[in-house]
C-alpha positions as semicolon CSV with decimal commas, in nm:
position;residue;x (nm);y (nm);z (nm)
1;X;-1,106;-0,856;-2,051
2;X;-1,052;-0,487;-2,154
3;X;-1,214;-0,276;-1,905
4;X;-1,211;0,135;-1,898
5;X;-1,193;0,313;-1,533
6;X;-1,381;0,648;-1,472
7;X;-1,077;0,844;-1,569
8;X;-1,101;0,684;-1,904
9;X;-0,793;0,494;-1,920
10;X;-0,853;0,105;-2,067
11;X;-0,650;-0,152;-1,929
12;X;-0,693;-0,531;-1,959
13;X;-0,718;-0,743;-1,651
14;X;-0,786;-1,115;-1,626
15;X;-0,993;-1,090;-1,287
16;X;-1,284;-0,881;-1,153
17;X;-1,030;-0,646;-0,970
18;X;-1,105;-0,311;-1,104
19;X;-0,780;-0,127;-0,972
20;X;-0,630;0,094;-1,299
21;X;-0,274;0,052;-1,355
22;X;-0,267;0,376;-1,503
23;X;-0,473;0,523;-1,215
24;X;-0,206;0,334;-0,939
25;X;0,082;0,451;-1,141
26;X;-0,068;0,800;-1,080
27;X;-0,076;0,789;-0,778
28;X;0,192;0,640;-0,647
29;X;0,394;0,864;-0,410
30;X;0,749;0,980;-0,485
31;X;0,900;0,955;-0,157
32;X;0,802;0,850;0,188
33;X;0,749;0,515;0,309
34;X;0,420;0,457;0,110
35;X;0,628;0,482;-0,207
36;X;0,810;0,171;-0,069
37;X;0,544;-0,060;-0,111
38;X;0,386;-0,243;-0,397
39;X;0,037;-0,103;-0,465
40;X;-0,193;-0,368;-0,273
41;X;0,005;-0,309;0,048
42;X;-0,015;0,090;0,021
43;X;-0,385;0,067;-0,038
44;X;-0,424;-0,158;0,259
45;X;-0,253;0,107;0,446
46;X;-0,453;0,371;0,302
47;X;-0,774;0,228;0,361
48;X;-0,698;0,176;0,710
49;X;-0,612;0,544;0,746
50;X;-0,250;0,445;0,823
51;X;-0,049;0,739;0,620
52;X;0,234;0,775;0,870
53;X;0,483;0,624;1,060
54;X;0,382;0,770;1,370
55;X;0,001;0,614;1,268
56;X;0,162;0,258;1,131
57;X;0,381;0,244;1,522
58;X;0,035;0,192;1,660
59;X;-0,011;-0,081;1,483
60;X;0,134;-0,470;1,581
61;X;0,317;-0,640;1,268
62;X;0,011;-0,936;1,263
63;X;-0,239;-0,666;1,287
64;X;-0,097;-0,515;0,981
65;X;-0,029;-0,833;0,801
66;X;-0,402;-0,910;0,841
67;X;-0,494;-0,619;0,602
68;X;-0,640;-0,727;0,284
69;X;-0,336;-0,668;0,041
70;X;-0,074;-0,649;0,292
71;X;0,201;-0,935;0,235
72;X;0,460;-1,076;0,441
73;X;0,761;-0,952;0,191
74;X;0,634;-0,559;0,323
75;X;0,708;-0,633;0,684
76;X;1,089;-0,569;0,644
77;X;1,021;-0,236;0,420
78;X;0,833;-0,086;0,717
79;X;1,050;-0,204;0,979
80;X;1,362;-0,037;0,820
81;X;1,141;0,282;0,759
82;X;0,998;0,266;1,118
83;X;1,371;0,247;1,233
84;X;1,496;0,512;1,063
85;X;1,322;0,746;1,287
86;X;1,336;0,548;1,594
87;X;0,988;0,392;1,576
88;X;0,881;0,026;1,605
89;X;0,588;-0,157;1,525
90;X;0,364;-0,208;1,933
């Protein structure tokens, strides 16, 4: 189904989800631990107003694997970034 987002780009997607590739290519970050993640698990972080490690080490690994988007295979990303500045998960 070709659909067009409100930035004008048309992409075709097979279900309802009207996330723009073009739009999530955008706006993917370049560095940081955000650009680690696929797009569903950096939106589930986003809309849950996690946007840094300090916010994320507030946050229990099931409690963050319960976000909508979030998948098991992200779990080891953010561990290694939480890590890597002497943070854990609670």
């Amino acid at each position: 189904m070709l659909k067009i987002c409100e930035k004008g780009h048309q992409f075709f997607k097979n279900s309802d989800c009207p996330t723009c590739p073009v739009c999530e290519q955008e706006n993917k970050p370049k560095d940081g631990f955000l650009s680690l993640l696929p797009a569903p698990a950096r939106r589930a972080l986003e809309n849950n107003n996690i946007h840094t490690l300090d916010e994320l080490s507030k946050f229990s690994e099931v409690e963050i694997l319960k976000l909508h988007g979030m998948g098991k295979t992200s779990i080891p990303k953010l561990q290694k970034a939480l890590s890597d500045v002497g943070l854990s998960f609670k």
